[in-house]
mmCIF file as Biopython writes it, N, C-alpha, C and O atoms, coordinates in Angstrom:
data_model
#
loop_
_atom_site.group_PDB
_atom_site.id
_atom_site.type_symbol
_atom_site.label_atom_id
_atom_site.label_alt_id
_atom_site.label_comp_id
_atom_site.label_asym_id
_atom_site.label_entity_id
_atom_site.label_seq_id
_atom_site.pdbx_PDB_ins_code
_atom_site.Cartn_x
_atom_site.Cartn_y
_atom_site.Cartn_z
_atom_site.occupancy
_atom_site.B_iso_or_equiv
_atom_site.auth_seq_id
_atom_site.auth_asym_id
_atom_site.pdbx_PDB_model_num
ATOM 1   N N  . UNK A ? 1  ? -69.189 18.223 47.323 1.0 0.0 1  A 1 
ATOM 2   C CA . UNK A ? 1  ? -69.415 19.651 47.460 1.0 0.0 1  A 1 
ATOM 3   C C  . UNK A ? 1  ? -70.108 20.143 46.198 1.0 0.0 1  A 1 
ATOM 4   O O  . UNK A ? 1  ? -69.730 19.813 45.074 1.0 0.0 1  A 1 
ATOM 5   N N  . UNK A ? 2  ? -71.099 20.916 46.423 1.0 0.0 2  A 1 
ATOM 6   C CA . UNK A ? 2  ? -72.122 21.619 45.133 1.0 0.0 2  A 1 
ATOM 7   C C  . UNK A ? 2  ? -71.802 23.004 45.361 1.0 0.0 2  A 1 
ATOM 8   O O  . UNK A ? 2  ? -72.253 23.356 46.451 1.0 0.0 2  A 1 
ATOM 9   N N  . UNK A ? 3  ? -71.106 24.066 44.663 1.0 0.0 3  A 1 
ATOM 10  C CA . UNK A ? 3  ? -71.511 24.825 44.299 1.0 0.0 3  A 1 
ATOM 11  C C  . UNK A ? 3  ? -72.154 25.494 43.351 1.0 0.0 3  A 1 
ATOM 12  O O  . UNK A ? 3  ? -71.899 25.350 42.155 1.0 0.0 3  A 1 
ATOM 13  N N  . UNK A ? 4  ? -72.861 26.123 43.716 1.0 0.0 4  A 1 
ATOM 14  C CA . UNK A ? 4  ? -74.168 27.228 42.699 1.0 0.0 4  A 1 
ATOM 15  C C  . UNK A ? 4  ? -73.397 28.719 42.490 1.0 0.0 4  A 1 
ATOM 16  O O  . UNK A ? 4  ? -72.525 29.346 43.092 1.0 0.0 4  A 1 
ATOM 17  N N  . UNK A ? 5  ? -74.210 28.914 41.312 1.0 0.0 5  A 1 
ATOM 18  C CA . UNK A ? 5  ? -74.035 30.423 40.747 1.0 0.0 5  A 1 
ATOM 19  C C  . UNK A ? 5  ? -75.524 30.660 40.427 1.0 0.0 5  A 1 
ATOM 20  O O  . UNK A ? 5  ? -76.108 30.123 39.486 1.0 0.0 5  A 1 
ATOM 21  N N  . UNK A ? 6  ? -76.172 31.664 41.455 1.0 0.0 6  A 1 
ATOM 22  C CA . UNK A ? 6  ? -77.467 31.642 41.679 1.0 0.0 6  A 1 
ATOM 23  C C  . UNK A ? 6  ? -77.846 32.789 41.239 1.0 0.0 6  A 1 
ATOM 24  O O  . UNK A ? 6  ? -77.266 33.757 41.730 1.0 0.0 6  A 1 
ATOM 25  N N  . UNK A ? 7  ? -78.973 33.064 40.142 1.0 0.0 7  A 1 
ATOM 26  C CA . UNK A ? 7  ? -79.714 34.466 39.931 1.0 0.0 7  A 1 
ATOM 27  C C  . UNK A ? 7  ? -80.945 34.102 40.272 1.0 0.0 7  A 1 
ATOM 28  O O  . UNK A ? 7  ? -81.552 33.058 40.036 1.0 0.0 7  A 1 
ATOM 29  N N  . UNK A ? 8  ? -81.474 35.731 41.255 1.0 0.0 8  A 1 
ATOM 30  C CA . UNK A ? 8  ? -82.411 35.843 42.023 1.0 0.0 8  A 1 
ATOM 31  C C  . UNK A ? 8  ? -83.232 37.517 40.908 1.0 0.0 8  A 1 
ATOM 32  O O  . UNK A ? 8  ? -82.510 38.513 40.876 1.0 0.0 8  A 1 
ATOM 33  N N  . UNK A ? 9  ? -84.052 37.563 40.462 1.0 0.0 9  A 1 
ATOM 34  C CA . UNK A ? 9  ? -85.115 38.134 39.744 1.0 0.0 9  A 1 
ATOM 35  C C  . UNK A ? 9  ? -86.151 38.751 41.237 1.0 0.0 9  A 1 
ATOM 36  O O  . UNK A ? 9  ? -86.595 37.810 41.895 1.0 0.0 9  A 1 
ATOM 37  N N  . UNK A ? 10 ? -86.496 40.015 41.719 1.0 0.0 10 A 1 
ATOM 38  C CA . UNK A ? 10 ? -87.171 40.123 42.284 1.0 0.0 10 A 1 
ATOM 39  C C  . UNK A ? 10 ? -88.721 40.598 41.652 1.0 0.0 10 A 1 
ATOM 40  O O  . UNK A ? 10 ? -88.830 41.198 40.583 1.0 0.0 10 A 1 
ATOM 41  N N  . UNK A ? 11 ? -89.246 40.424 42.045 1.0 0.0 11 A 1 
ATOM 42  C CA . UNK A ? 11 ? -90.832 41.228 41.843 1.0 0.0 11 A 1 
ATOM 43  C C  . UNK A ? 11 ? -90.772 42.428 41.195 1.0 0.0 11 A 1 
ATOM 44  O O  . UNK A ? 11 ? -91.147 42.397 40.023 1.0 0.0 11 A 1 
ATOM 45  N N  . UNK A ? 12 ? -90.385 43.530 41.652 1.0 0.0 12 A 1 
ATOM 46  C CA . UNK A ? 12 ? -90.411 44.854 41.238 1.0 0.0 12 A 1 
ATOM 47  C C  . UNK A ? 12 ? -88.877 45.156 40.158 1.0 0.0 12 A 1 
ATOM 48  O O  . UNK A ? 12 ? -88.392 46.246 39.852 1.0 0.0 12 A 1 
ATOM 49  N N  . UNK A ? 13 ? -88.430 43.842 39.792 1.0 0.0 13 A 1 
ATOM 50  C CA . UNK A ? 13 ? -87.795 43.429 38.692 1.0 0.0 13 A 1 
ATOM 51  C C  . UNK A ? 13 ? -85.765 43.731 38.649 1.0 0.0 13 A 1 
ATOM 52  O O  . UNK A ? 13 ? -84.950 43.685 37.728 1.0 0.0 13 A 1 
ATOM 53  N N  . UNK A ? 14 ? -85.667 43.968 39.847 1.0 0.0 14 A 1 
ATOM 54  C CA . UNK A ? 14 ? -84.295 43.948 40.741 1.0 0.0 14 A 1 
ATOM 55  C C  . UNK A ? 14 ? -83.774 42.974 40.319 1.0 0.0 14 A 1 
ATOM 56  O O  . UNK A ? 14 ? -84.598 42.075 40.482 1.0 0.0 14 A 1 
ATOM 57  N N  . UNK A ? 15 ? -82.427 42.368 39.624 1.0 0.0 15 A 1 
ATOM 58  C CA . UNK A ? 15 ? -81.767 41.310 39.823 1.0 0.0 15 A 1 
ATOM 59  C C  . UNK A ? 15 ? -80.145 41.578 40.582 1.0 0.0 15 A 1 
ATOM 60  O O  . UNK A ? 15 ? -79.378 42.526 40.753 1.0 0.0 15 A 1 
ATOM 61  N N  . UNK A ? 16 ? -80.207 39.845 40.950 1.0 0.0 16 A 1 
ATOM 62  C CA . UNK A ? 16 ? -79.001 39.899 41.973 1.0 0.0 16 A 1 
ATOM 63  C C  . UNK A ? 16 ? -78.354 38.515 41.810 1.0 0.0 16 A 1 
ATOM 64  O O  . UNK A ? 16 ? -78.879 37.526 41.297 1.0 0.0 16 A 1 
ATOM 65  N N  . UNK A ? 17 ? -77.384 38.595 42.224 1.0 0.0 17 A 1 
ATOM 66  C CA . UNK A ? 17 ? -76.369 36.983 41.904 1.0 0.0 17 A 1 
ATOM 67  C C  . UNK A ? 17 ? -75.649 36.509 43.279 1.0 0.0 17 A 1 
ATOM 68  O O  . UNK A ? 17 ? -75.115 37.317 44.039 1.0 0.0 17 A 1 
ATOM 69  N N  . UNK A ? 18 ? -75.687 35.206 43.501 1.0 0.0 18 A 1 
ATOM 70  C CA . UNK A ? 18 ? -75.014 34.916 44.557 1.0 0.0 18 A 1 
ATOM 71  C C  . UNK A ? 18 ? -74.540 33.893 44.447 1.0 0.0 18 A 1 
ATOM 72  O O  . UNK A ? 18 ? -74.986 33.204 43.529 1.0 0.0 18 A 1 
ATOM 73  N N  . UNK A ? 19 ? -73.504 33.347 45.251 1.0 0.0 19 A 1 
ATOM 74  C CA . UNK A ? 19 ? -72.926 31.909 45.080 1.0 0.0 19 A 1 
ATOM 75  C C  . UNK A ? 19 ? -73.503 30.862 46.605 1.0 0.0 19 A 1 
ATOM 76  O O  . UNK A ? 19 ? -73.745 31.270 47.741 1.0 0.0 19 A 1 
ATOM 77  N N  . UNK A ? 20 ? -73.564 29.708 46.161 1.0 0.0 20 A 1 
ATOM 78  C CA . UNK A ? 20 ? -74.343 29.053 47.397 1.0 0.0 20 A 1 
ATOM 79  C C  . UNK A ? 20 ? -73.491 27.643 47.190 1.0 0.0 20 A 1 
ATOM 80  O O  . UNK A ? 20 ? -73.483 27.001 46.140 1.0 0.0 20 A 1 
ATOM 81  N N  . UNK A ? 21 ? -72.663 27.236 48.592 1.0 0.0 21 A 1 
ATOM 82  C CA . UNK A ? 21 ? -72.058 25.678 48.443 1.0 0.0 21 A 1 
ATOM 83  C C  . UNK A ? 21 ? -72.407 25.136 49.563 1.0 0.0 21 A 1 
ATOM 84  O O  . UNK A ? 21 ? -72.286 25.607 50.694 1.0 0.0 21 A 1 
ATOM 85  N N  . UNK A ? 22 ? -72.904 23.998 49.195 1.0 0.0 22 A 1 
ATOM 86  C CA . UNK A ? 22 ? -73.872 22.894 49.573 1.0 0.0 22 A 1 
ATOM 87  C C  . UNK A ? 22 ? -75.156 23.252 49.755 1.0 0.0 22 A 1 
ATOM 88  O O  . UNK A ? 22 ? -75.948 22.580 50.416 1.0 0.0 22 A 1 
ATOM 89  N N  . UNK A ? 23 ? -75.470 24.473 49.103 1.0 0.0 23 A 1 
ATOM 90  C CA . UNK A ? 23 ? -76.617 25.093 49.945 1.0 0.0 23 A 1 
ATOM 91  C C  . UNK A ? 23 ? -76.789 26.068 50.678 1.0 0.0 23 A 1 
ATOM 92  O O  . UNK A ? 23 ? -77.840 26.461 51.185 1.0 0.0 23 A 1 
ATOM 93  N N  . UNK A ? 24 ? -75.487 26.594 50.775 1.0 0.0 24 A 1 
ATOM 94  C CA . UNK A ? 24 ? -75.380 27.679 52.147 1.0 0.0 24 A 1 
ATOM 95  C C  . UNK A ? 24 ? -74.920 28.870 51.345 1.0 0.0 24 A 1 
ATOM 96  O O  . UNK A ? 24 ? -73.924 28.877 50.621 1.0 0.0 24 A 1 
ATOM 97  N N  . UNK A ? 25 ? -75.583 29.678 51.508 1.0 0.0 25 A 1 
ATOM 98  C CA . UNK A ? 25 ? -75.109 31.301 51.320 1.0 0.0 25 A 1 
ATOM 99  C C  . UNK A ? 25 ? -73.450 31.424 51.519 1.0 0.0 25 A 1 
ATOM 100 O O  . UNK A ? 25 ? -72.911 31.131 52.586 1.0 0.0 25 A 1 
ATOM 101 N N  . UNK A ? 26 ? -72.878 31.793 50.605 1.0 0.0 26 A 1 
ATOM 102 C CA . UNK A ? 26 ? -70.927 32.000 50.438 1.0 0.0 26 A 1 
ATOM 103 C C  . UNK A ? 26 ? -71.412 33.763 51.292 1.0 0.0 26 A 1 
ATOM 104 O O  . UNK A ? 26 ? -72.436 34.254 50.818 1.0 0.0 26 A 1 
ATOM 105 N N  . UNK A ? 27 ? -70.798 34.497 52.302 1.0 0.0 27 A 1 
ATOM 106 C CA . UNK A ? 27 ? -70.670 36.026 52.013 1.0 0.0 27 A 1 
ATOM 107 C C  . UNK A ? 27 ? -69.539 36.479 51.515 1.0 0.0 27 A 1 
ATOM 108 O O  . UNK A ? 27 ? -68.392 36.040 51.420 1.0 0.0 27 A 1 
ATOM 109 N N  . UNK A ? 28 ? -70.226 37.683 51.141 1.0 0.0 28 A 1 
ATOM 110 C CA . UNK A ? 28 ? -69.365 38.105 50.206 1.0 0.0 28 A 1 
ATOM 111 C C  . UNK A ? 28 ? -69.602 38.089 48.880 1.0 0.0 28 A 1 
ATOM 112 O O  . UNK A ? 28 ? -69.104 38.914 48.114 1.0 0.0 28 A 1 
ATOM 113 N N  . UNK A ? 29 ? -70.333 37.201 48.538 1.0 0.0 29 A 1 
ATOM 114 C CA . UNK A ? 29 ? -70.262 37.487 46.726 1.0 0.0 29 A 1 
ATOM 115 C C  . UNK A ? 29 ? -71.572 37.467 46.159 1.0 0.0 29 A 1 
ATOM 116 O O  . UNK A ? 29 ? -71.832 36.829 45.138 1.0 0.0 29 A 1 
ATOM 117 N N  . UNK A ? 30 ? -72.388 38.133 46.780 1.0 0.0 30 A 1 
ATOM 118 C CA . UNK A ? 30 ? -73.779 38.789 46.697 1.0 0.0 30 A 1 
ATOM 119 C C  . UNK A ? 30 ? -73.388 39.951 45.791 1.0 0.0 30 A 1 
ATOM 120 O O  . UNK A ? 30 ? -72.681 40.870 46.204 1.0 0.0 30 A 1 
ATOM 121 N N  . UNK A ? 31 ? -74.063 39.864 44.018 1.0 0.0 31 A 1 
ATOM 122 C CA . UNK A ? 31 ? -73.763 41.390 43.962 1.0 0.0 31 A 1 
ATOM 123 C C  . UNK A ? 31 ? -74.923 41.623 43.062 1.0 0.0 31 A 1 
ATOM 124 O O  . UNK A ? 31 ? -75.905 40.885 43.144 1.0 0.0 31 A 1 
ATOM 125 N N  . UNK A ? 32 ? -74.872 42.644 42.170 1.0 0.0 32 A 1 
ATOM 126 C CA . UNK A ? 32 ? -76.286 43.632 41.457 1.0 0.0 32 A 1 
ATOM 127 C C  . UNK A ? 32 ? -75.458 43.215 39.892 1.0 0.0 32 A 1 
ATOM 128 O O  . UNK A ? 32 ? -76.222 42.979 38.955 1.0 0.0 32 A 1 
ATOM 129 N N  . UNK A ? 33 ? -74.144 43.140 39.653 1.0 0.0 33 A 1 
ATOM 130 C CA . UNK A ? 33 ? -73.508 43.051 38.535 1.0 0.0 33 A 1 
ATOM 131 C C  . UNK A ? 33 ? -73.021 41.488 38.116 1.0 0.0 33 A 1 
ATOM 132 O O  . UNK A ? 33 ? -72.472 40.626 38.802 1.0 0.0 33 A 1 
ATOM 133 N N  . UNK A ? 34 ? -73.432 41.484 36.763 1.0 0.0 34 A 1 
ATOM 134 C CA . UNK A ? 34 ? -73.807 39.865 36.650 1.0 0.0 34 A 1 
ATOM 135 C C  . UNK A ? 34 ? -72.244 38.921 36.977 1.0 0.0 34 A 1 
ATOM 136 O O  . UNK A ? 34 ? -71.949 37.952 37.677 1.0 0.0 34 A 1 
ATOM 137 N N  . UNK A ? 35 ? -71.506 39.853 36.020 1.0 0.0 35 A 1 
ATOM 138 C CA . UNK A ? 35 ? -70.128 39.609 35.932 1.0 0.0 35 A 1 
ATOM 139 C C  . UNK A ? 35 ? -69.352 39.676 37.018 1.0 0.0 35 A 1 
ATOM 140 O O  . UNK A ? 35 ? -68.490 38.799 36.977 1.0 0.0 35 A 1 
ATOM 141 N N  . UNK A ? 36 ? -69.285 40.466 38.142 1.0 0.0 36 A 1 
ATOM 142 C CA . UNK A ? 36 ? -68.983 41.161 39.406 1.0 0.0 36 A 1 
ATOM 143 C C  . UNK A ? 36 ? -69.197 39.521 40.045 1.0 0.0 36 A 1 
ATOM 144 O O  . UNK A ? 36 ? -68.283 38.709 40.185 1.0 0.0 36 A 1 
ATOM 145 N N  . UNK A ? 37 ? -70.215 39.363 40.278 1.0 0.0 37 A 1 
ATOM 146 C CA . UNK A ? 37 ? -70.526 38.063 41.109 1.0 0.0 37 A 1 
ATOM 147 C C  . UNK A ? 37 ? -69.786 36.811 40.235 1.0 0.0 37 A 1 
ATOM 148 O O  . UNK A ? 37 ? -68.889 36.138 40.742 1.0 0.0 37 A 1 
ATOM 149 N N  . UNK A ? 38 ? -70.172 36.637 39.159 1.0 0.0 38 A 1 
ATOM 150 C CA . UNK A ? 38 ? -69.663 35.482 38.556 1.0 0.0 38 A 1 
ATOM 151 C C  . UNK A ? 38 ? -68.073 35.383 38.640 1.0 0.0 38 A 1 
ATOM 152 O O  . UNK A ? 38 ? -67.591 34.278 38.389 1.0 0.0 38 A 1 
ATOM 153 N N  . UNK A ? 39 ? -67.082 36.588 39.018 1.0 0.0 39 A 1 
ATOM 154 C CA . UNK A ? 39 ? -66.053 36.741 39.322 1.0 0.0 39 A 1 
ATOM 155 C C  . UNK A ? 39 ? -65.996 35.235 40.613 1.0 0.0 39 A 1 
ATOM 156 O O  . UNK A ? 39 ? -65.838 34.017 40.692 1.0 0.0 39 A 1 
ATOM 157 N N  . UNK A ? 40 ? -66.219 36.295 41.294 1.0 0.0 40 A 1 
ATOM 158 C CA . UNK A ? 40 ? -67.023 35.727 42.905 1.0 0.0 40 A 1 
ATOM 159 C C  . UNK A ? 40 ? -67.170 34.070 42.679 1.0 0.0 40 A 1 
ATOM 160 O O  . UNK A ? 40 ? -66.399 33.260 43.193 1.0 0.0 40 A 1 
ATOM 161 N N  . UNK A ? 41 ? -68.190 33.753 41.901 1.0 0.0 41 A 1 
ATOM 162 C CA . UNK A ? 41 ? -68.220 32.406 41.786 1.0 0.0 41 A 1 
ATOM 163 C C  . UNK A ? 41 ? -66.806 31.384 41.706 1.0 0.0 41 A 1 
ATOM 164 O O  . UNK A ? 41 ? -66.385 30.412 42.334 1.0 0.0 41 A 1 
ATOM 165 N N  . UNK A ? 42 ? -66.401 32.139 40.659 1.0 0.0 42 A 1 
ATOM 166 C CA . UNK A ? 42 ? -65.327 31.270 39.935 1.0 0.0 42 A 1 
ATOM 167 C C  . UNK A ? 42 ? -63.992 31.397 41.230 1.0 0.0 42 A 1 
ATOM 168 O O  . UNK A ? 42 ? -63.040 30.618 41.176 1.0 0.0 42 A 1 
ATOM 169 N N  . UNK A ? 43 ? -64.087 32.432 42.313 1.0 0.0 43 A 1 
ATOM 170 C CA . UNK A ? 43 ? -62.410 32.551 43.198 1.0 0.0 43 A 1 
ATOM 171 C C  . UNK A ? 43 ? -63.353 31.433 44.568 1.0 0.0 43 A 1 
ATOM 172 O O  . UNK A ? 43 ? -62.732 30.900 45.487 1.0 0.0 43 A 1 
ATOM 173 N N  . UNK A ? 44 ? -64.791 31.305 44.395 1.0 0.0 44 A 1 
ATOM 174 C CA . UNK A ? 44 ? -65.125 30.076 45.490 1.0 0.0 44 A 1 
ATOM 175 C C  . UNK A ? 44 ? -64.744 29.079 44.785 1.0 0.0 44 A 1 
ATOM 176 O O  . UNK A ? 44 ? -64.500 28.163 45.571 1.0 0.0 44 A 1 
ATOM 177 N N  . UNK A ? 45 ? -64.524 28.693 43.515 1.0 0.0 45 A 1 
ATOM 178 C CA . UNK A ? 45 ? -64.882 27.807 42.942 1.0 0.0 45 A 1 
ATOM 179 C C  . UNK A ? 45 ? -63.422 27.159 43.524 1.0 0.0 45 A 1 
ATOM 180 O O  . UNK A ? 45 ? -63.487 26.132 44.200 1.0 0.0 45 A 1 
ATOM 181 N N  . UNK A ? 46 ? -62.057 27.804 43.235 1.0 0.0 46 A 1 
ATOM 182 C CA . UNK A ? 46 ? -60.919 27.935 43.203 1.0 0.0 46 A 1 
ATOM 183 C C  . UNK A ? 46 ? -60.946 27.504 44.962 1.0 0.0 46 A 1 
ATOM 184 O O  . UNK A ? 46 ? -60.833 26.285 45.092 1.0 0.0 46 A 1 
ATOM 185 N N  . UNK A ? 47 ? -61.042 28.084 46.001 1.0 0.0 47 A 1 
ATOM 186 C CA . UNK A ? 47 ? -61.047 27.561 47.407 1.0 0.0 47 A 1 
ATOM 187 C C  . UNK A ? 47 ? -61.816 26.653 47.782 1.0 0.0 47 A 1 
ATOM 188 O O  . UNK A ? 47 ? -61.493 25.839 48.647 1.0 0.0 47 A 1 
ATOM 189 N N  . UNK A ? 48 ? -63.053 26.660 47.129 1.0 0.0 48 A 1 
ATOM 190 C CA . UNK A ? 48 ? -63.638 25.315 47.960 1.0 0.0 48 A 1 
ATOM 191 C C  . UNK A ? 48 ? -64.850 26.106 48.869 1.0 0.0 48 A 1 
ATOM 192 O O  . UNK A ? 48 ? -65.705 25.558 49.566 1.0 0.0 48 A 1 
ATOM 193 N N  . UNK A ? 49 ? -64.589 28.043 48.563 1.0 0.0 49 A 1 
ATOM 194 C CA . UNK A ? 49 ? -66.228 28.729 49.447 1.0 0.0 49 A 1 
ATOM 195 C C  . UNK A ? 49 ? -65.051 28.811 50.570 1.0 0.0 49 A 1 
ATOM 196 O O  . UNK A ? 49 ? -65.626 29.214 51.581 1.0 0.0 49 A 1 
ATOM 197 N N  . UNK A ? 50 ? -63.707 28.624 50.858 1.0 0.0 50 A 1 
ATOM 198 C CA . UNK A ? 50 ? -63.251 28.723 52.577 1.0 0.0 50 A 1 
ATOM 199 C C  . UNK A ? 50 ? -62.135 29.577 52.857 1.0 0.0 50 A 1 
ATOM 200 O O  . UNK A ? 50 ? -61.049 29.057 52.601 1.0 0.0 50 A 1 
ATOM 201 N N  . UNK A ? 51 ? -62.098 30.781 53.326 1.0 0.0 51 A 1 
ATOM 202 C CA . UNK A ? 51 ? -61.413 31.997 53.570 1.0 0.0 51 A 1 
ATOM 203 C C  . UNK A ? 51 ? -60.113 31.441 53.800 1.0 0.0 51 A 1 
ATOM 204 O O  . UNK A ? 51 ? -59.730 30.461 54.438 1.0 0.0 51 A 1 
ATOM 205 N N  . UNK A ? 52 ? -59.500 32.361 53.080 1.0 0.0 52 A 1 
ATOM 206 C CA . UNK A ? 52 ? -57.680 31.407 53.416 1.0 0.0 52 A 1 
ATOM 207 C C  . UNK A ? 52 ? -57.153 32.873 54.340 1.0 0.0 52 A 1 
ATOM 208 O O  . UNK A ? 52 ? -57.518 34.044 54.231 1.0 0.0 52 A 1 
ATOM 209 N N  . UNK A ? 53 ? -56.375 32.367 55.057 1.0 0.0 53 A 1 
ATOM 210 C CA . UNK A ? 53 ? -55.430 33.275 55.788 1.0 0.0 53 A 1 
ATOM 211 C C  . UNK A ? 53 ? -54.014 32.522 55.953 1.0 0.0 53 A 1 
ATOM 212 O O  . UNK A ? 53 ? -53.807 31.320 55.787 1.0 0.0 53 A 1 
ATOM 213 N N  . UNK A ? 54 ? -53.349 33.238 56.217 1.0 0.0 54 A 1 
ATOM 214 C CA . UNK A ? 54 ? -51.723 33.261 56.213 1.0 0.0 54 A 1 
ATOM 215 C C  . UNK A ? 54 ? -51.251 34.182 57.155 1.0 0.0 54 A 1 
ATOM 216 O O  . UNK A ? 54 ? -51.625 35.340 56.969 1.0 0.0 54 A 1 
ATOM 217 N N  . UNK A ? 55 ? -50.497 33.960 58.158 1.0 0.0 55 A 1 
ATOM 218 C CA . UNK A ? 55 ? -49.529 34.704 58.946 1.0 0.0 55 A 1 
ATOM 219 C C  . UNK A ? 55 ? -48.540 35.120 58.574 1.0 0.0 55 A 1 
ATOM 220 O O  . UNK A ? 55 ? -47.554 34.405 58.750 1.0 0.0 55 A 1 
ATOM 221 N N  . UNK A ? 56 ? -48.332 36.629 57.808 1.0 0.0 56 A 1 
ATOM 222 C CA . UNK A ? 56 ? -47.572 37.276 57.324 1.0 0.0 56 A 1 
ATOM 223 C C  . UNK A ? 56 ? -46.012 37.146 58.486 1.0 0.0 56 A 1 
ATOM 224 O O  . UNK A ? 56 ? -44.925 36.722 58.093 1.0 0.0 56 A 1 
ATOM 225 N N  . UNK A ? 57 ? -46.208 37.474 59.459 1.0 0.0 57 A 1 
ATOM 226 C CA . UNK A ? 57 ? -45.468 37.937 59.952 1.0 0.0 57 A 1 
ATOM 227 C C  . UNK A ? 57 ? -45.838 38.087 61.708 1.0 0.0 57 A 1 
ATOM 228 O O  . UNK A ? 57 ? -46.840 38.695 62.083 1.0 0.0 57 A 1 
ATOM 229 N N  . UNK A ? 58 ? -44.836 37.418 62.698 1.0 0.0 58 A 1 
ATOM 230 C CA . UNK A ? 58 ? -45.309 37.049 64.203 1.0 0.0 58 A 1 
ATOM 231 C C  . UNK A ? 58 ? -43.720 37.742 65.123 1.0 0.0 58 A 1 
ATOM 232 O O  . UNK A ? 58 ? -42.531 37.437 65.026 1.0 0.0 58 A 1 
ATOM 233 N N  . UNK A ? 59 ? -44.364 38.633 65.866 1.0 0.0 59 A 1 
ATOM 234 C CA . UNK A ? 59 ? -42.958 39.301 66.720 1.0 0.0 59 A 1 
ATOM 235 C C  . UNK A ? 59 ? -43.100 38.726 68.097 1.0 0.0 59 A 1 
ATOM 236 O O  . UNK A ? 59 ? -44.239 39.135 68.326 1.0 0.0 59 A 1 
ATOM 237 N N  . UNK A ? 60 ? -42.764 38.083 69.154 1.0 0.0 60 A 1 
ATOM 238 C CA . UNK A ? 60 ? -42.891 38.006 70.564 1.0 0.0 60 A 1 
ATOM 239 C C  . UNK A ? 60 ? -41.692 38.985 71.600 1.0 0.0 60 A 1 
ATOM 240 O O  . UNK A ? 60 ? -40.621 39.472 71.239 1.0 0.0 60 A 1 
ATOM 241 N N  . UNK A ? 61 ? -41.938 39.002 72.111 1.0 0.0 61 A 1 
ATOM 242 C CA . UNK A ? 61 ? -41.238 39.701 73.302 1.0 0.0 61 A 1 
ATOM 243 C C  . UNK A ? 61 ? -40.942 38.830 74.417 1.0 0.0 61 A 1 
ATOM 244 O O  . UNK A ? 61 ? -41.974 38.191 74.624 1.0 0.0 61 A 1 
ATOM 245 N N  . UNK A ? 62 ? -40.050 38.487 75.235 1.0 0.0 62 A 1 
ATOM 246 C CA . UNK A ? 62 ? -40.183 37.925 76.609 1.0 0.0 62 A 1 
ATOM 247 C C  . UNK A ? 62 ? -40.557 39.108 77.729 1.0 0.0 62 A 1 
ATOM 248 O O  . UNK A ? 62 ? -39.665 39.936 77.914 1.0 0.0 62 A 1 
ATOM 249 N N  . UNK A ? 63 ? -41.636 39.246 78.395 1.0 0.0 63 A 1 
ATOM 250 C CA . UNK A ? 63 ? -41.693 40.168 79.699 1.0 0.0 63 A 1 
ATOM 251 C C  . UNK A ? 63 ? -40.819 40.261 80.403 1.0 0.0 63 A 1 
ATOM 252 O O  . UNK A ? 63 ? -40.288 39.217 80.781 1.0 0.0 63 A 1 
ATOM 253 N N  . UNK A ? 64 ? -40.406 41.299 80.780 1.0 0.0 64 A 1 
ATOM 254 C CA . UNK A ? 64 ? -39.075 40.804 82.274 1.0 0.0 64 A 1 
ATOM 255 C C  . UNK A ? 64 ? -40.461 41.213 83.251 1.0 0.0 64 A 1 
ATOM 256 O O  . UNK A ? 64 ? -41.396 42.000 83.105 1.0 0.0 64 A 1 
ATOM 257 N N  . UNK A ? 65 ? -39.953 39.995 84.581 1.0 0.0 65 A 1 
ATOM 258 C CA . UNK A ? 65 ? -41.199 40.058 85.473 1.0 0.0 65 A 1 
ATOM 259 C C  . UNK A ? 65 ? -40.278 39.621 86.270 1.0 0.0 65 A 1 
ATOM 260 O O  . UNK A ? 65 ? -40.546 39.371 87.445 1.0 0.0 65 A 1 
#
């Protein structure tokens, strides 16, 4: 796995930061602030780029039918 911490310089002299693993655009951590993104970098760096979720909490009901 490669991740990048990518600065992009535009033409009319705009800069922007993004993180890219294996190559692929991360969303989400596209930003205008150098530090802001490099945040960003370093919490992909920490997962691996892969959204964690957790099931707080699951209620069921039985239907009466």
């Amino acid at each position: 796995m490669k991740i990048e911490f990518i600065k992009v310089v535009k033409i009319d002299g705009k800069t922007y930061y993004y993180t890219t693993v294996d190559e692929k655009f991360v969303d989400g951590t596209l930003d205008f602030d150098e530090q802001k993104a490099y945040d960003k970098f370093n919490l992909v760096k920490q997962t691996g780029g892969k959204e964690l979720r957790e099931v707080i909490e699951t209620y069921e009901t039985k239907e009466n039918g």
